[in-house]
C-alpha positions as CSV (number, residue, x, y, z in Angstrom):
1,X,59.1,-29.6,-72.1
2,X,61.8,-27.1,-72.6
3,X,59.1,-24.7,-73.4
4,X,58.3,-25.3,-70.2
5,X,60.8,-24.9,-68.7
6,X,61.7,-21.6,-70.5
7,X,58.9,-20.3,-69.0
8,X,59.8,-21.4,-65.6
9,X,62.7,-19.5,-65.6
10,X,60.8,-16.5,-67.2
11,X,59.5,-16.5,-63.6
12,X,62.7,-16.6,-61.8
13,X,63.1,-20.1,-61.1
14,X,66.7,-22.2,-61.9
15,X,65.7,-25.3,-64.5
16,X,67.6,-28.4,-65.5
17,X,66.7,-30.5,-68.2
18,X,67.4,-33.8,-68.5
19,X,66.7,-35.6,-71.8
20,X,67.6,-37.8,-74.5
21,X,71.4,-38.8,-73.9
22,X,70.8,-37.5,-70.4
23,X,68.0,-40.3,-69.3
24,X,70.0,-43.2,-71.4
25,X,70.6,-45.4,-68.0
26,X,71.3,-49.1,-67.4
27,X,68.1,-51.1,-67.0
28,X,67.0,-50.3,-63.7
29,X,68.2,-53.2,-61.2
30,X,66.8,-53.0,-57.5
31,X,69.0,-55.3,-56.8
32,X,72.5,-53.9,-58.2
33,X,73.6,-51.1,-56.1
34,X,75.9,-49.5,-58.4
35,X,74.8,-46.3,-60.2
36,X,75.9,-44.4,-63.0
37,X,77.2,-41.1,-62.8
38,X,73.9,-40.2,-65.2
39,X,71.9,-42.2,-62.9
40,X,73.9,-40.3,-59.7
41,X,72.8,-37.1,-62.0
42,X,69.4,-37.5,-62.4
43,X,68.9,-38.7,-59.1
44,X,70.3,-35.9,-56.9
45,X,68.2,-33.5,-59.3
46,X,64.9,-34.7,-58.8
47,X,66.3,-34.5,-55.1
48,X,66.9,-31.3,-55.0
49,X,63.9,-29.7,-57.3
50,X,60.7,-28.1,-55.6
51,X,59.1,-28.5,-58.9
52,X,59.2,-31.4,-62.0
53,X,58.0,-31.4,-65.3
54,X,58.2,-34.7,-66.9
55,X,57.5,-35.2,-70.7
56,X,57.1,-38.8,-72.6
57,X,56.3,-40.0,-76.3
58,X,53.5,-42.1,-76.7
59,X,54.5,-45.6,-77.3
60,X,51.9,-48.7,-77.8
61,X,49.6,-46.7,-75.0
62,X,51.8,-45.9,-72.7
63,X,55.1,-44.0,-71.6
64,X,58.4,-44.6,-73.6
65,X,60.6,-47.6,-72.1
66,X,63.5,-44.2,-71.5
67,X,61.1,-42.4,-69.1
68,X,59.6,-45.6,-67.3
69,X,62.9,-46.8,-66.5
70,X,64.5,-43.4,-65.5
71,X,62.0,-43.0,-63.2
72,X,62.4,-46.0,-61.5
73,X,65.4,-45.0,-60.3
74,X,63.7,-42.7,-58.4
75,X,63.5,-45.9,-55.4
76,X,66.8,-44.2,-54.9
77,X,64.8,-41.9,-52.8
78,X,63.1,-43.8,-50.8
79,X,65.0,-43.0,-47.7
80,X,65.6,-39.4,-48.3
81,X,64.5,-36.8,-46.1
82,X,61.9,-36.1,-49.7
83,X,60.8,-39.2,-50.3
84,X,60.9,-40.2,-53.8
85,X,58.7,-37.0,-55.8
86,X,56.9,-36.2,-51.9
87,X,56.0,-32.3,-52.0
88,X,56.7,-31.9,-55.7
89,X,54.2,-30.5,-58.2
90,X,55.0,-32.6,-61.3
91,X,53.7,-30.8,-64.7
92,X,53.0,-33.6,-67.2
93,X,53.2,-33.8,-70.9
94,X,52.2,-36.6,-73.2
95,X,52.9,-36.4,-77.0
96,X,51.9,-38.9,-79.7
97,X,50.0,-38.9,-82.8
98,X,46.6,-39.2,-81.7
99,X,44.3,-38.7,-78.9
100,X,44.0,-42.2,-77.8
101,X,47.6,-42.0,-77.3
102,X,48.4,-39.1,-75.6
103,X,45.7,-39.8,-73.3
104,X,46.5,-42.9,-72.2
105,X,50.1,-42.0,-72.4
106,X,48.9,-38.9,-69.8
107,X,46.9,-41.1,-67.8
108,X,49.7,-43.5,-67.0
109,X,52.0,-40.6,-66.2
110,X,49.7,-39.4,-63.6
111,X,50.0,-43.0,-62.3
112,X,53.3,-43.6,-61.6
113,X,53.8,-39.4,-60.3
114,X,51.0,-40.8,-57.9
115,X,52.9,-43.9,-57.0
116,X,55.8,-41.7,-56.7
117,X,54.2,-39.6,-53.9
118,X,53.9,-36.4,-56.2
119,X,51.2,-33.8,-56.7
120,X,50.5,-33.9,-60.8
121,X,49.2,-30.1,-61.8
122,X,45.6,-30.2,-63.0
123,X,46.4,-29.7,-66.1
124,X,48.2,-32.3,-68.3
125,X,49.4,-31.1,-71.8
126,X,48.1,-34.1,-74.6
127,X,50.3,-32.6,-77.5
128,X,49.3,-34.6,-80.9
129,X,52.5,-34.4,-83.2
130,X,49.8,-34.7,-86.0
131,X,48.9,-30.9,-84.6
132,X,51.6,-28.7,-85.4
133,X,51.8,-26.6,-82.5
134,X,55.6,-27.0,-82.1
135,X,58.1,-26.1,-85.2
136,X,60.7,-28.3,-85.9
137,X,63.5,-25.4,-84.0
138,X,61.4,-25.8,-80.9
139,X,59.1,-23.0,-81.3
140,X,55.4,-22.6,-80.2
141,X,53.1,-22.1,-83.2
142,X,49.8,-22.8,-81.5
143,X,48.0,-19.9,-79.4
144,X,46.3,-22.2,-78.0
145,X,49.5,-24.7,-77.0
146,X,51.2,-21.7,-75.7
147,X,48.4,-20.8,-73.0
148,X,48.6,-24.6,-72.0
149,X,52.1,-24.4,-71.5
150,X,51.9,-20.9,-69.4
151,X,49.1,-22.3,-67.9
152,X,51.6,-25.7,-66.6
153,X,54.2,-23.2,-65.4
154,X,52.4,-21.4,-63.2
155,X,50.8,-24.3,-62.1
156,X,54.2,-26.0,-60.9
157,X,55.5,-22.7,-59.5
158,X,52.7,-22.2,-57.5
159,X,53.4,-25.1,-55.0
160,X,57.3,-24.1,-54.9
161,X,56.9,-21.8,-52.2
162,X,55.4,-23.9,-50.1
163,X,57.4,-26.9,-50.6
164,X,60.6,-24.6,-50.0
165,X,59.2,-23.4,-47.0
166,X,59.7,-26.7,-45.3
């Protein structure tokens, strides 16, 4: 994801990532009102961005119990002048050690950005940890990864203008 993101912001754009300690939330509640100031954070974020990229481990077939539930939190938006991810390319990126996995892992992303109201890019990057196209500092080793991950940037950039246009 940060990868990503770098080169997002290789084309100009402003980036913020949000992950690990960032997305650690209370169980989403519907029915308790009070947020976090993390939970404020991520919120007003997605609020403001033209563009999302959202990355999840494969776990048991499906996303990681972190991701799911920081999304949910996204009903938060349900009122706002955006609805929830409305108008929002959302690049996708599913990582686990096999196909199966990151598929389905992919798959279900796609589901809940649909659910959400959002526009998932065409392309989707399945990124099989057993692979090693990412070095242990972060780096791109694979050619081939590296043209994906170009590929997702300009992707999610190219509905920006239009959804800043509004």
């Amino acid at each position: 994801m940060a990868a990503v993101l770098r080169s997002v912001e290789e084309r100009g754009a402003t980036t913020t990532l949000l992950a690990g300690a960032d997305i650690e939330l209370p169980t989403y509640a519907p029915e308790r009102p009070g947020r976090t100031p993390a939970v404020q954070r991520l919120v007003r974020e997605v609020e403001r961005a033209d563009g999302i990229v959202i990355a999840s481990p494969g776990y048991h077939g499906g996303i990681s119990g972190m991701v799911k539930n920081a999304l949910d939190y996204l009903e938060d938006l349900r009122d706002a002048p955006r609805p929830y991810l409305a108008g929002r390319a959302v690049g996708l990126i599913a990582c686990a050690d096999g196909p199966q996995a990151t598929t389905t892992t992919l798959t279900a992303l796609r589901a809940v950005v649909h659910a959400l109201r959002g526009w998932p890019t065409p392309l989707g990057i399945a990124l099989q940890t057993s692979e090693r196209g990412v070095g242990l500092d972060g780096t791109v080793e694979s050619t081939e990864l590296a043209a994906r991950i170009e590929a997702m940037a300009d992707q999610v950039l190219t509905f920006v203008p239009v959804a800043a246009a509004r």
